[in-house]
C-alpha positions as CSV (number, residue, x, y, z in Angstrom):
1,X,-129.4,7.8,-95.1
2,X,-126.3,6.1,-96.2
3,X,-125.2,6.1,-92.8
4,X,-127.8,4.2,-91.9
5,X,-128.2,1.7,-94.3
6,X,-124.3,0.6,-93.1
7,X,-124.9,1.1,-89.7
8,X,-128.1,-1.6,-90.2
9,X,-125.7,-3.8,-92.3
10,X,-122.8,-3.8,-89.9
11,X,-121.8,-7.2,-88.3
12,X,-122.0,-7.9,-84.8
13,X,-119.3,-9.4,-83.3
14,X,-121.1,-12.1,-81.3
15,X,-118.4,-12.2,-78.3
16,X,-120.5,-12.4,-75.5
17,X,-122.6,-15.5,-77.7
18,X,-118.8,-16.9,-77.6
19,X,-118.0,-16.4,-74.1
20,X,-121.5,-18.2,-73.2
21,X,-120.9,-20.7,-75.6
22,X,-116.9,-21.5,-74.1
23,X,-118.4,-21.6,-70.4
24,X,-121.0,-24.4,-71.7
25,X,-118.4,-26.5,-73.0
26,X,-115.9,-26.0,-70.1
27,X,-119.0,-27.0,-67.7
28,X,-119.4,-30.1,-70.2
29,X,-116.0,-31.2,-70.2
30,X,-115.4,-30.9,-66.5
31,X,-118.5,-32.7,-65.5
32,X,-117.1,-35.7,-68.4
33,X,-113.8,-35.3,-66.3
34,X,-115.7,-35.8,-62.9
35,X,-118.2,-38.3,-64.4
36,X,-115.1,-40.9,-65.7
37,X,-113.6,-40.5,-61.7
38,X,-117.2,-41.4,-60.3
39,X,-117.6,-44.6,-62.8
40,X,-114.3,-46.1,-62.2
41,X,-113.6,-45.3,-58.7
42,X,-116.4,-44.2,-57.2
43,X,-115.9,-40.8,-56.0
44,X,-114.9,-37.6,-58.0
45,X,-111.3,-37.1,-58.7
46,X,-109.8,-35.0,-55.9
47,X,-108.0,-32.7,-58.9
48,X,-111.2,-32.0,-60.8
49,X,-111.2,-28.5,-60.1
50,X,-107.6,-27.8,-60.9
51,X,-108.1,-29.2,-64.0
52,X,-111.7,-27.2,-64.4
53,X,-109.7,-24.2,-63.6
54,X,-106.9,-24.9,-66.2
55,X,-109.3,-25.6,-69.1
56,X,-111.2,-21.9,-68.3
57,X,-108.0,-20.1,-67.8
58,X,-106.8,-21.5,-71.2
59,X,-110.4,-21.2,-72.8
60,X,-110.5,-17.5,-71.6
61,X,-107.3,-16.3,-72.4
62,X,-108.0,-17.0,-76.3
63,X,-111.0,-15.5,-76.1
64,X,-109.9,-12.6,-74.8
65,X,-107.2,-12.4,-77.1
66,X,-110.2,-12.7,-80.2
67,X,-112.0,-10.0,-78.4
68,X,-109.1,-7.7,-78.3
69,X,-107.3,-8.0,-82.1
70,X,-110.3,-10.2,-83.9
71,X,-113.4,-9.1,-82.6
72,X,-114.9,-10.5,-85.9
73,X,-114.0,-13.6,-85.5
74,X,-116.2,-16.7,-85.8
75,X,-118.0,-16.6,-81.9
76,X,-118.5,-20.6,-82.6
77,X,-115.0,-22.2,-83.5
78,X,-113.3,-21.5,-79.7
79,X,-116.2,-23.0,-78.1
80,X,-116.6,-26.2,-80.3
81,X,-112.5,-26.8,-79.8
82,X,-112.4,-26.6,-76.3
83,X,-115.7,-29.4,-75.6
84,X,-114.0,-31.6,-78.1
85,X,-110.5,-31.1,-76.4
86,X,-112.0,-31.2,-72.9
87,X,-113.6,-34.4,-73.7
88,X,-111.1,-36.1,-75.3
89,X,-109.1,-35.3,-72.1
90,X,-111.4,-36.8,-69.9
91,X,-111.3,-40.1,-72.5
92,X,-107.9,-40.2,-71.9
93,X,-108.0,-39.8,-68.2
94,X,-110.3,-42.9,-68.2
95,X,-108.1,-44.9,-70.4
96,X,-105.4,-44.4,-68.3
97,X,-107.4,-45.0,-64.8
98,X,-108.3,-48.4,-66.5
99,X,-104.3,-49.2,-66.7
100,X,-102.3,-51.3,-64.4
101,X,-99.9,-48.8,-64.4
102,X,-101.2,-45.1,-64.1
103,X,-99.1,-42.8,-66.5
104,X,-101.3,-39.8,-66.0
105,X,-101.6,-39.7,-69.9
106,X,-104.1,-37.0,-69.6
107,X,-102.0,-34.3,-67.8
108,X,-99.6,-34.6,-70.5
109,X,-102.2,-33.8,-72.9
110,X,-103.4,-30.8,-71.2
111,X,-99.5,-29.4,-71.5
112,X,-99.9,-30.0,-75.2
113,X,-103.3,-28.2,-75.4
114,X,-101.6,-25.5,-73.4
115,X,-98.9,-25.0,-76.1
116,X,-101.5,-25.6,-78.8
117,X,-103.7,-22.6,-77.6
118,X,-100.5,-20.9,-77.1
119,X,-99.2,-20.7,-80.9
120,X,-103.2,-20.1,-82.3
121,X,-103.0,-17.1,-79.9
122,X,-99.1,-16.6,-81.4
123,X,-101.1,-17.2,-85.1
124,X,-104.1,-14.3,-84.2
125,X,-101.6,-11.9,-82.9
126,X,-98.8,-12.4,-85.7
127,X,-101.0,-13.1,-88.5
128,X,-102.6,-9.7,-88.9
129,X,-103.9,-10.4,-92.7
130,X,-104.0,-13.5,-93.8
131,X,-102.8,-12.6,-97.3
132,X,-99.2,-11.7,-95.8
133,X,-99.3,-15.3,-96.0
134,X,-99.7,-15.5,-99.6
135,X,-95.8,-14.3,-100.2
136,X,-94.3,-17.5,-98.4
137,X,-96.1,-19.9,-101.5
138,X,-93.3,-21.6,-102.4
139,X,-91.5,-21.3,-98.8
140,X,-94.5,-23.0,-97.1
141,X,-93.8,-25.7,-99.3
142,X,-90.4,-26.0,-99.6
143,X,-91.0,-26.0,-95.5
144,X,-93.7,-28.6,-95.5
145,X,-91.4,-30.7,-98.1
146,X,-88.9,-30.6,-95.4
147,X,-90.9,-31.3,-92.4
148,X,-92.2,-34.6,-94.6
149,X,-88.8,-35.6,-94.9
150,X,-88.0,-35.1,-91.7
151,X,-88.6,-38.7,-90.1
152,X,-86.4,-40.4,-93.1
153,X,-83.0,-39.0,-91.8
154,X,-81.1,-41.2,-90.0
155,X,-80.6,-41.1,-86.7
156,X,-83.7,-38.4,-86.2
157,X,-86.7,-40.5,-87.5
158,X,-88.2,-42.8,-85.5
159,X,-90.2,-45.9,-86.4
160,X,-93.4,-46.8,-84.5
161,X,-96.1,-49.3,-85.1
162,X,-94.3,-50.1,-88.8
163,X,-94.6,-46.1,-89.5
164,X,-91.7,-44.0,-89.9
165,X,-93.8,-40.9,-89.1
166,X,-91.8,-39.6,-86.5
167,X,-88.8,-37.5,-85.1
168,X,-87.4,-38.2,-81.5
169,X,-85.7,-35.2,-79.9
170,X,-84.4,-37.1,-76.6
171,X,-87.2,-38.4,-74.9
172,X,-89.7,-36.2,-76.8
173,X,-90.8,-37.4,-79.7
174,X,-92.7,-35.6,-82.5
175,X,-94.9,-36.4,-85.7
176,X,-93.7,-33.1,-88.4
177,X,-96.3,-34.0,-90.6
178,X,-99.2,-32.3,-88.7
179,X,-97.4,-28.9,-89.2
180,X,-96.9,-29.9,-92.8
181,X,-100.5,-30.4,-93.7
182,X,-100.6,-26.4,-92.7
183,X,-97.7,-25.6,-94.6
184,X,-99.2,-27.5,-97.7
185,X,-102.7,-25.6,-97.6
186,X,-100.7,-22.3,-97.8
187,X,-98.9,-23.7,-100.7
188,X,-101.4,-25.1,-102.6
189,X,-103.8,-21.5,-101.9
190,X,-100.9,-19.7,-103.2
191,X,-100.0,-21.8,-106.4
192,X,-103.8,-22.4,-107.6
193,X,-104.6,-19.0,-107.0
194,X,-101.4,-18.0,-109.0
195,X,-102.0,-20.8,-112.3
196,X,-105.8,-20.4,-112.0
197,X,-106.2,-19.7,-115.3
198,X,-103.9,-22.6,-117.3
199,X,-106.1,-25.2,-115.0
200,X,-109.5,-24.0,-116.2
201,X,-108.5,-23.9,-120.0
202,X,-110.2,-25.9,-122.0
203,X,-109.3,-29.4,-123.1
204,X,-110.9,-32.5,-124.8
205,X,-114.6,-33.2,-123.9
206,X,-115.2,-36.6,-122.6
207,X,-118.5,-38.4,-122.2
208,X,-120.0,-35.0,-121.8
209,X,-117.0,-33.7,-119.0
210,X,-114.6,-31.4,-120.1
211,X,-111.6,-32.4,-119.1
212,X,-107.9,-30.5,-118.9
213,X,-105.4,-30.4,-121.4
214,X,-103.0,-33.1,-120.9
215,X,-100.1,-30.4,-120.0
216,X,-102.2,-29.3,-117.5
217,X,-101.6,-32.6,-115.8
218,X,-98.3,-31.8,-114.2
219,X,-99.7,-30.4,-110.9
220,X,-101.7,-33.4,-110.0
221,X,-99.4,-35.9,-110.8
222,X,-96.8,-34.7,-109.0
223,X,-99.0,-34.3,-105.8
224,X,-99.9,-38.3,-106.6
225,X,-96.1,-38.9,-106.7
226,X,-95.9,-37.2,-103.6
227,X,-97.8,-38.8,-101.8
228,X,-96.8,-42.0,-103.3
229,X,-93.2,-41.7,-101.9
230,X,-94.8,-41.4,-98.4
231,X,-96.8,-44.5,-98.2
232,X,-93.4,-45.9,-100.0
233,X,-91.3,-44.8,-97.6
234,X,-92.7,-43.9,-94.5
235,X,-95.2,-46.6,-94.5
236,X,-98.4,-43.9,-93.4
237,X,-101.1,-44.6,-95.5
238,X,-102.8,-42.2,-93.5
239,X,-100.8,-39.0,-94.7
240,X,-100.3,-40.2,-98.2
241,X,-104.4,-40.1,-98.2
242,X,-104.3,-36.7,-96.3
243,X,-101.9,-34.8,-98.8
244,X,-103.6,-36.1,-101.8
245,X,-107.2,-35.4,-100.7
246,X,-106.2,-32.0,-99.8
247,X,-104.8,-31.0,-103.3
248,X,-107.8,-32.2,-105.1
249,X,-110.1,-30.9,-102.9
250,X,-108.6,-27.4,-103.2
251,X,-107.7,-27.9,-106.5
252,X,-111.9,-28.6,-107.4
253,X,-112.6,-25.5,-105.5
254,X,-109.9,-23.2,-107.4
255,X,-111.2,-24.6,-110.9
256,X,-114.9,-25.6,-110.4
257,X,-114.2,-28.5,-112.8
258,X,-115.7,-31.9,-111.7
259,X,-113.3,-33.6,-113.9
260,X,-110.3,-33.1,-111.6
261,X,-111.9,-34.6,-108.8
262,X,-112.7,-37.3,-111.8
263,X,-108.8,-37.5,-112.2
264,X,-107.9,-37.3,-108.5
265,X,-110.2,-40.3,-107.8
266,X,-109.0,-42.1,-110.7
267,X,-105.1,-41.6,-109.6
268,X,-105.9,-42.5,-106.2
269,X,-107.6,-45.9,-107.3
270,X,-104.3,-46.9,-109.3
271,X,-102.1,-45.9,-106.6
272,X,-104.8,-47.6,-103.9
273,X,-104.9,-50.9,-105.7
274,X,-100.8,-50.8,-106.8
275,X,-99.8,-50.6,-103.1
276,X,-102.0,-53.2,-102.0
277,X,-100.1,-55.7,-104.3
278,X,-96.6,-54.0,-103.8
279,X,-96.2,-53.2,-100.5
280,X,-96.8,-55.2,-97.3
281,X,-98.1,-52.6,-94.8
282,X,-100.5,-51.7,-97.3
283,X,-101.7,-55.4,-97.7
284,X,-101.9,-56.0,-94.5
285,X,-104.0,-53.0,-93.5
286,X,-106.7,-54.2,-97.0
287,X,-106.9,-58.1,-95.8
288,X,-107.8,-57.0,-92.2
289,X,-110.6,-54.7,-93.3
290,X,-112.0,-57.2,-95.6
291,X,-111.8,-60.4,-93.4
292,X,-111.7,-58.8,-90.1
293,X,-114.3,-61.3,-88.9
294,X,-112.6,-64.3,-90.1
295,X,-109.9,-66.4,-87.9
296,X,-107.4,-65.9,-89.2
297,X,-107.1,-62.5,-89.7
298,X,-108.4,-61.7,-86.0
299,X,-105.4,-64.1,-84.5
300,X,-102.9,-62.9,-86.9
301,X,-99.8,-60.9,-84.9
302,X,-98.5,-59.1,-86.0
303,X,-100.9,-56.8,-87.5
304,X,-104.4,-58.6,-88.1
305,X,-108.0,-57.0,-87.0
306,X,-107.8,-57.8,-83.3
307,X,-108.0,-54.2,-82.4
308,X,-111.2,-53.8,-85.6
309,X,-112.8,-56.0,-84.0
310,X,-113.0,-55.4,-80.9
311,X,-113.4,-51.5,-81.3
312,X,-116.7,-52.8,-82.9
313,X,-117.7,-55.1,-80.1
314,X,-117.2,-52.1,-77.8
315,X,-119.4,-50.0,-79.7
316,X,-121.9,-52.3,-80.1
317,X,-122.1,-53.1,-76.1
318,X,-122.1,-49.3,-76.0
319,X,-125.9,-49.6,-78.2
320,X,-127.2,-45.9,-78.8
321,X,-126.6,-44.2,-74.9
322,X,-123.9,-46.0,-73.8
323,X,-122.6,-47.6,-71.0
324,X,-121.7,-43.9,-69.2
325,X,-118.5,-42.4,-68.6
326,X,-116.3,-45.1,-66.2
327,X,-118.9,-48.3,-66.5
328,X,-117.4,-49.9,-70.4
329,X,-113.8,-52.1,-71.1
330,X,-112.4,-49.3,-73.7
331,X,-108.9,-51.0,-72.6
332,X,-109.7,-54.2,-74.2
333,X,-109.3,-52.1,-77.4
334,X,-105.1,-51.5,-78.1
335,X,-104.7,-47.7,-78.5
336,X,-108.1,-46.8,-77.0
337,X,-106.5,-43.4,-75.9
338,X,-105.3,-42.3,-79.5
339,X,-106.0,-44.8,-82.7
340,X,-109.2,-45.6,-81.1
341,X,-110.2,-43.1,-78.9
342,X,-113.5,-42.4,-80.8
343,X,-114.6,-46.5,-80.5
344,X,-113.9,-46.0,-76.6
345,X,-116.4,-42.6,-76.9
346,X,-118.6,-45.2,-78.6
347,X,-118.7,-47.3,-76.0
348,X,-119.7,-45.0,-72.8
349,X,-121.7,-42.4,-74.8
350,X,-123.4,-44.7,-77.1
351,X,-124.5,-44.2,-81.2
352,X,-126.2,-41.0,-79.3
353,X,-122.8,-39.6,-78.2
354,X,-121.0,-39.9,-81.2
355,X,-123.3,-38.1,-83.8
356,X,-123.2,-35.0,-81.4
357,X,-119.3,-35.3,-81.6
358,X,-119.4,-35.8,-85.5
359,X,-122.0,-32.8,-85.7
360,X,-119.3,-30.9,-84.0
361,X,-117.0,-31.7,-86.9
362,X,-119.1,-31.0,-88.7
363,X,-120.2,-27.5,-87.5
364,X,-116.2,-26.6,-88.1
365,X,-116.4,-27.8,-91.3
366,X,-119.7,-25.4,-92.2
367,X,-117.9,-22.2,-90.4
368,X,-114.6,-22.8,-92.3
369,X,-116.6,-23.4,-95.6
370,X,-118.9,-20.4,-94.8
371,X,-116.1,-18.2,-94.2
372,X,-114.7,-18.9,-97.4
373,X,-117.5,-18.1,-99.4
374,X,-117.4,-14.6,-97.4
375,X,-114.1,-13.2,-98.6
376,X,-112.9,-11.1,-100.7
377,X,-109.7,-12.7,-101.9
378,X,-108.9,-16.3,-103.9
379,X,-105.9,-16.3,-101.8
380,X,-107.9,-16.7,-98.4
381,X,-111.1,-18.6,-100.2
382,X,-108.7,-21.5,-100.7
383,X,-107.2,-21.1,-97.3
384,X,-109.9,-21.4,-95.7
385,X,-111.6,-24.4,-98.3
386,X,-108.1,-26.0,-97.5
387,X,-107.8,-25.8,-93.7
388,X,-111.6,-27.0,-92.9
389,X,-111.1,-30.1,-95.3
390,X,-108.1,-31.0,-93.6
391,X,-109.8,-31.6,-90.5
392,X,-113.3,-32.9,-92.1
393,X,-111.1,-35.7,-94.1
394,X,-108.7,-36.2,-91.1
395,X,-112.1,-36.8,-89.4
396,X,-113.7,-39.5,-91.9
397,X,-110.3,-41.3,-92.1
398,X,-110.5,-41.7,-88.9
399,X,-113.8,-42.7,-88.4
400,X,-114.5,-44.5,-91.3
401,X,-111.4,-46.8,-90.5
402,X,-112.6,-47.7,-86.8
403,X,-116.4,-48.5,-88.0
404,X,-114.8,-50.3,-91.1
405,X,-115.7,-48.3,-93.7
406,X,-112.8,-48.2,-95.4
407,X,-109.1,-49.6,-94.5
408,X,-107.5,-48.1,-91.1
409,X,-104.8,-45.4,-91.8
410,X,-103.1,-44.4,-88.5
411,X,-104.1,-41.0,-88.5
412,X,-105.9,-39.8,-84.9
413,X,-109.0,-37.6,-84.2
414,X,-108.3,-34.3,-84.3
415,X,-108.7,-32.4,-80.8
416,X,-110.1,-36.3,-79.0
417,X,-106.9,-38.3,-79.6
418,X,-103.7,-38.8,-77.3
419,X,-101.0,-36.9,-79.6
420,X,-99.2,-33.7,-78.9
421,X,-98.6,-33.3,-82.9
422,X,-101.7,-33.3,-83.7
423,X,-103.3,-31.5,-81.0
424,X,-100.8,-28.5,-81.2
425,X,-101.4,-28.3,-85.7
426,X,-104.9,-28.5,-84.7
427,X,-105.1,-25.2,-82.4
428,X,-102.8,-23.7,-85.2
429,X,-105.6,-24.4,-87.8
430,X,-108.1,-23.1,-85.3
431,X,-105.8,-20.3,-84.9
432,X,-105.9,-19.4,-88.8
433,X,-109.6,-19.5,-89.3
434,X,-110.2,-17.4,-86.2
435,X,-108.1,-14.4,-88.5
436,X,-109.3,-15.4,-91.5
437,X,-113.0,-15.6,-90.6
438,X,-112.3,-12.1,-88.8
439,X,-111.1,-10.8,-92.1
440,X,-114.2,-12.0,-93.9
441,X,-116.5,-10.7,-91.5
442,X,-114.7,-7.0,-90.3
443,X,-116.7,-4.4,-92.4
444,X,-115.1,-2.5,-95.7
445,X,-115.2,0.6,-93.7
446,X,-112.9,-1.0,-90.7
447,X,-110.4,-2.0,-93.2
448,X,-109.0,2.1,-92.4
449,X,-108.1,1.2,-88.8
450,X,-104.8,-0.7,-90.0
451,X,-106.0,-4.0,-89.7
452,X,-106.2,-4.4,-93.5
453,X,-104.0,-1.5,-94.6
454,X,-105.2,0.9,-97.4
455,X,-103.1,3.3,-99.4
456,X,-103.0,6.4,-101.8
457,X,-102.3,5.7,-105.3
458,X,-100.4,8.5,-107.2
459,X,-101.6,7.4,-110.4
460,X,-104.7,5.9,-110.0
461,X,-105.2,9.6,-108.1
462,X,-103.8,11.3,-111.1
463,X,-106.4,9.3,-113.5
464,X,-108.9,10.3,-111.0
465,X,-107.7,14.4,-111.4
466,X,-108.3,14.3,-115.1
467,X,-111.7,12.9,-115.1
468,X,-113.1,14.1,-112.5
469,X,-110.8,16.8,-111.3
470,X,-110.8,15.7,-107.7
471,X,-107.3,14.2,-106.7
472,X,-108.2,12.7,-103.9
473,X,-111.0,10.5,-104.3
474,X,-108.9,7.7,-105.0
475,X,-107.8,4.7,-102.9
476,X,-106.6,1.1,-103.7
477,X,-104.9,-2.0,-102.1
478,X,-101.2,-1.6,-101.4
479,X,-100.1,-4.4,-103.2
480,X,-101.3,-8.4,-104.4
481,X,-101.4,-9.3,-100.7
482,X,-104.0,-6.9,-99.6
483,X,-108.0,-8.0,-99.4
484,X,-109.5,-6.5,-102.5
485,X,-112.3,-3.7,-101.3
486,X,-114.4,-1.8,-103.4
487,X,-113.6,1.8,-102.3
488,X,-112.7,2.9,-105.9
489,X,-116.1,1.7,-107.2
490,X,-118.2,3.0,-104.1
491,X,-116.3,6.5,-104.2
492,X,-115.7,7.5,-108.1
493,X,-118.6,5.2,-109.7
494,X,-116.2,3.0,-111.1
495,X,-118.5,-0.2,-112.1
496,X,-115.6,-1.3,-114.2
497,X,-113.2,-0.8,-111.1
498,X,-110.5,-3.6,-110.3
499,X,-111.1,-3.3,-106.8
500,X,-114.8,-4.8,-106.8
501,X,-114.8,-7.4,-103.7
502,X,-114.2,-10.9,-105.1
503,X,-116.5,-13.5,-103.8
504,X,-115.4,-16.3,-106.0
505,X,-111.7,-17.2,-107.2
506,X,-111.5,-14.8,-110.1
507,X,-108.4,-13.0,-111.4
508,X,-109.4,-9.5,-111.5
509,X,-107.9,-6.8,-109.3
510,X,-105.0,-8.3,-106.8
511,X,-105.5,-11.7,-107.7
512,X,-102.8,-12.1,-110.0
């Protein structure tokens, strides 16, 4: 009977659904690919089934590798990754065609997707359970301190378009705070999970909001000085926003009090409205947001809303289906291939277009979210929290710059945009919710096979003995790391048990 019931209850693992699914969005992106060559020049580009080819073999090979050591995976996040790559390529390939000087931008790109699904495939097959990752806390963000730094040495950072984002390595050069964002998710998981309890303690009651005690303050201010110091001295508004809105988001979702996000907003708007009186970049990037359609902000070089404005007029002329793929101007805009890569989609796919790519983002967002209310573990519930919001903010900073909603920051679209840096942390974050979501979804009986070890206890099996005389009913997690299960409670009747699956952030068990 019991065999039944779990046999009913057992997840399916929904890789055929995936491999349907990945050869859909590899016919999509190709046919974008031979759609731009047909608009512009008037024939289909003589390499579009090379580059068909490439995009399936890459498309494949992960799946396969899913299939093989994550078969529990998420069947939708592959798919999803590989339209939004394939089309961005095909953007870029049209930028580039619409060039006086052909730089074959979007063959670069396609190496940098290759290494990108090369290290998520490196993350599924290393990363066997994610809580392994838990014991590099403070290492992942020691690490991601250092990668920030990175660009400020001498002779190694580089500055581009007023940023000092970036590291050159010859002719190569390389933004270090993409891999940081993943570093500082792992940290934050690890230290929330860890001090969960002195953030939730109770503190003064404000205007009906309980609010934290005021030594509790130390973790958000010093992720607000944080990412001070990079706006300061970097001059990326864009990552300074990033880093920020990551630890309060995470941080709301360790504590479930609204009064940090309260305090987060409330930091933000000093810093926000500081900076803009402070510090030129800053200023610059508030005065051509708020008079972009005045005279003298459009003509203003350097800097100015030039580039605003006309991203607009391009979406605009795009109305709500677009001009199709090789008929707009997306080269009047500056950066159409990266910055403004999603006002040049605008343009030849129309209003129409772009809410299917933004309901892409936002199917991510609901997979990574929904696998974190799955687990078993704190540890990976804020993982998992953390990595989706780093792409769903990247995503409205993004586009809520280039349709004016708020100041542009620099950052690109993830997956779309020209950028090897991003592209490559991108995969990586794909790459950790594929094994995380696996995690969630793998049944409590699979956890024997090794993927989520399980060991004896010698004296939780000698407790067991003098109860129940039976020595070897007992089992429980190895150590902190492990995914909490419930084997104790389902095989000795232990309601009380410290190994009851967790589906919220609570300390019980393995947690701390």
């Amino acid at each position: 009977m019991s065999a039944n019931v779990a046999e009913v209850v057992r997840p399916r693992p929904y890789r055929l659904a995936e491999l349907g699914l990945l050869i859909l969005a590899i016919a999509v992106a190709t046919s974008a690919y031979a759609l731009v060559g047909l608009g512009v020049e008037g024939t289909i580009p003589a390499n579009v089934y090379q580059y068909g080819a490439w995009l399936a073999v890459l498309g494949l090979i992960i799946h396969v590798v899913v299939w093989w050591k994550a078969k529990y995976a998420d069947p939708v996040l592959v798919p999803i990754a590989v339209l939004l790559n394939g089309l961005g390529l095909a953007m870029i390939y049209r930028v580039d065609l619409g060039r006086s000087e052909y730089l074959n931008s979007s063959l670069t790109q396609l190496i940098w997707m290759t290494l990108g699904v090369g290290l998520a495939v490196a993350v599924i097959l290393v990363v066997r359970d994610h809580r392994w990752l838990r014991r590099y806390t403070f290492v992942s963000g020691f690490a991601a301190l250092l990668f920030l730094l990175l660009p400020l040495i001498p002779g190694l950072g580089k500055t581009i378009n007023g940023a000092r984002i970036w590291i050159g390595i010859g002719s190569m050069s390389f933004q270090p705070g993409e891999i940081a964002k993943i570093l500082l998710a792992i940290f934050f998981a690890g230290y929330l999970v860890s001090y969960r309890d002195q953030l939730v303690a109770a503190g003064p009651k404000i205007l009906g909001i309980r609010f934290p005690r005021l030594r509790d303050f130390g973790p958000i201010i010093i992720a607000w000085v944080a990412s001070v110091g990079i706006l300061v001295f970097e001059k990326d508004l864009g990552t300074s926003l990033l880093f920020f809105g990551l630890f309060v988001a995470m941080l709301y979702v360790a504590t479930s009090k609204v009064s940090w996000i309260i305090l987060g907003l409330g930091f933000f708007s000093v810093g926000a409205v500081a900076a803009t009186f402070l510090f030129s970049h800053v200023n610059q990037r508030v005065s051509g947001w708020l008079g972009a359609l005045t005279a003298e902000e459009y003509n203003k070089t350097p800097g100015g809303s030039y580039q605003l404005v006309q991203g607009l007029f391009g979406m605009s002329n795009g109305g709500l289906i677009g001009t199709g793929f090789g008929e707009g101007r997306p080269n009047m805009v500056p950066y159409a291939e990266s910055d403004f890569i999603y006002a040049s989609f605008g343009e030849e796919i129309g209003m129409a277009g772009l809410f299917v790519i933004l309901l892409c983002y936002l199917i991510i967002f609901q997979r990574g979210i929904r696998t974190a209310q799955q687990l078993r573990d704190g540890f990976g519930t804020l993982l998992a929290t953390g990595l989706s919001f780093t792409i769903a903010l990247q995503v409205f900073v993004v586009v809520g710059g280039v349709t004016r909603l708020i100041p542009l920051t620099g950052l690109t679209t993830p997956f779309l945009a020209q950028g090897g840096s991003s592209l490559v942390a991108n995969w990586m974050i794909i790459g950790l919710l594929l094994r995380i979501s696996d995690n969630a979804r793998r049944p409590v009986e699979d956890f024997h096979t090794g993927v989520l070890r399980v060991t004896e206890d010698p004296e939780e099996r000698t407790a067991s003995a003098r109860d129940s005389g039976n020595r070897n009913d007992t089992a429980r997690i190895e150590d902190e790391d492990a995914p909490t299960t419930n084997f104790a409670a389902t095989r000795n009747g232990a309601a009380d048990s410290d190994e009851t699956p967790t589906t919220n952030l609570g300390t019980t068990g393995g947690e701390r």
